[in-house]
MARDO-246040 format. One line per field, with one value per atom (N, C-alpha, C, CB): atom name; y, x, z. Coordinates in pm, whole numbers. Each point is the difference from the previous one (the first is absolute). Glycine has a CB too. Example, Ala and Ser with C-alpha at 12.3 -4.5 7.8 and 13.67 -1.06 7.14 Angstrom:
<atoms>
filo c(N:CA:C:CB:N:CA:C:CB)
c2 c(-569:119:120:-117:222:119:109:-63)
c1 c(1319:-89:90:-189:154:82:-77:118)
c3 c(780:0:0:125:-197:6:73:-215)
</atoms>
This chain:
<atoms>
filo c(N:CA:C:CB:N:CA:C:CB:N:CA:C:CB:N:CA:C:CB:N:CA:C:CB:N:CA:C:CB:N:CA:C:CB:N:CA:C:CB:N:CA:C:CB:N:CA:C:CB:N:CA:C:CB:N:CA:C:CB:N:CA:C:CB:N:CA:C:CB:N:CA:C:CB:N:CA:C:CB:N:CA:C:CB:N:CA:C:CB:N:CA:C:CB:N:CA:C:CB:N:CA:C:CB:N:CA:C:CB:N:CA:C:CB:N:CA:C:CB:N:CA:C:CB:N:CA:C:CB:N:CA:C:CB:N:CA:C:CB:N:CA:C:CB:N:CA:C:CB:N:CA:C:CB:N:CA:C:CB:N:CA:C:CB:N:CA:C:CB:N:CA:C:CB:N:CA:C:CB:N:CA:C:CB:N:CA:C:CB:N:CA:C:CB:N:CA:C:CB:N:CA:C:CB:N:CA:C:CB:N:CA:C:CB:N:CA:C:CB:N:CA:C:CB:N:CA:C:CB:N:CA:C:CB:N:CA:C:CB:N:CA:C:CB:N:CA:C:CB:N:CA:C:CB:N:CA:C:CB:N:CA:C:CB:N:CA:C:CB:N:CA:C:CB:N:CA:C:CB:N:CA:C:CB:N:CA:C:CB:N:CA:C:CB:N:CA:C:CB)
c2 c(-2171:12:-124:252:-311:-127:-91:117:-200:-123:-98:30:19:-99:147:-298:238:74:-23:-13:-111:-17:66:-199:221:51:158:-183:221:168:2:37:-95:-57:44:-239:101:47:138:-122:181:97:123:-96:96:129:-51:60:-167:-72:36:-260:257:-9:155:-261:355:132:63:-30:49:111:-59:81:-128:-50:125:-186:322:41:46:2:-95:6:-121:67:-79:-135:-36:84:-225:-74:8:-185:192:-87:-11:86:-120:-51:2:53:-78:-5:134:-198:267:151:43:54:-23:84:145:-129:142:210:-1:52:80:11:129:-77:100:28:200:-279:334:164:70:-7:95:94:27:73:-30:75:177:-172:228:127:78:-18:78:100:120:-123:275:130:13:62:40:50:61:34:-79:82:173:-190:275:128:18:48:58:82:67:35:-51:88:160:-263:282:163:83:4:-81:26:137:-191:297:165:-18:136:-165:49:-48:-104:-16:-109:88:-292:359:37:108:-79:165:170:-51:203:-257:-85:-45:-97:50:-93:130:-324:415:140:65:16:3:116:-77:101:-231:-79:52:-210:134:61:141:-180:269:108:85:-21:-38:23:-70:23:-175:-30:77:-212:258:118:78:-4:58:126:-55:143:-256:-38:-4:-120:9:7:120:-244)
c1 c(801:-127:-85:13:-35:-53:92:-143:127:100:-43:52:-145:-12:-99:28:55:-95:-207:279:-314:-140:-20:-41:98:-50:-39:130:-36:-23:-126:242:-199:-147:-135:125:-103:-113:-97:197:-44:-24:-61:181:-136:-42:-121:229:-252:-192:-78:52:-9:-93:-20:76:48:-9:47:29:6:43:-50:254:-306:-82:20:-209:198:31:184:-268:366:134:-4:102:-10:0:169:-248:242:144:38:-47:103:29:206:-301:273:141:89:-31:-28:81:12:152:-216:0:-149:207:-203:-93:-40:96:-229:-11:-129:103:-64:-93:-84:177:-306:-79:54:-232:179:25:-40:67:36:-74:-116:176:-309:-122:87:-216:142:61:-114:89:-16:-78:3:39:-105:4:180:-250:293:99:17:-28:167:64:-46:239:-263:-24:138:-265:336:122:-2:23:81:-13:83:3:-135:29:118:-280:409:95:83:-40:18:15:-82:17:-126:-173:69:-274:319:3:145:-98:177:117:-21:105:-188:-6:-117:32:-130:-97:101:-207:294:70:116:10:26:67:-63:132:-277:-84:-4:-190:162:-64:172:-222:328:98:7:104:-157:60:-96:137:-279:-91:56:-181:231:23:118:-100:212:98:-33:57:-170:-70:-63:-57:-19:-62:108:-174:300:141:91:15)
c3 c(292:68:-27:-19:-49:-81:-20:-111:113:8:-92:233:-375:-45:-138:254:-412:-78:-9:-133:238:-10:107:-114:218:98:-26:131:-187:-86:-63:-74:-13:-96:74:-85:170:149:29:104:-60:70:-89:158:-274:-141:-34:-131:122:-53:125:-149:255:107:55:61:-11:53:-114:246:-364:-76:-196:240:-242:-168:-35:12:-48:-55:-49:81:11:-18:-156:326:-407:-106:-13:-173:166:-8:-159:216:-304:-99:-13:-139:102:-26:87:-175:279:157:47:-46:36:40:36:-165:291:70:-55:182:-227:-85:75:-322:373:127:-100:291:-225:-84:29:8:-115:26:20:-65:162:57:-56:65:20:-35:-55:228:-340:-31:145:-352:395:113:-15:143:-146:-10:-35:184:-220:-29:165:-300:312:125:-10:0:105:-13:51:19:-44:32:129:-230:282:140:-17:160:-81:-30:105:-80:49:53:56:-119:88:4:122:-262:224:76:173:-253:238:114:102:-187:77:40:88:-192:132:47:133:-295:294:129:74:-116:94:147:68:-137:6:65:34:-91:94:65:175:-274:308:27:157:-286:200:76:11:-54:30:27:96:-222:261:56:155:-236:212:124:70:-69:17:12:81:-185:124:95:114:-191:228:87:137:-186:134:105:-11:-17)
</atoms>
């Protein structure tokens, strides 16, 4: 993608300063921690999409 290690250089000082080089290696900065995933309420979703079909059943 770069054709040259200054040109990289470049590009991480100018659009990404918070990415850092050292020892010839690119460490890109980390993830932000964000809320904890919530769980999907999988049963719930199961028996809703079988009611859901079984209503349209009756309709045809």
């Amino acid at each position: 993608m770069f054709s040259s290690d200054q040109e990289l250089s470049t590009y991480i000082e100018e659009d990404h300063p918070e990415w850092e080089i050292k020892n010839g290696f690119v460490f890109f900065q980390k993830a932000k921690d964000s809320q904890p995933c919530k769980e999907i309420p999988s049963l719930q979703l199961i028996n809703q999409t079988l009611s859901y079909a079984r209503e349209l059943e009756r309709i045809v």
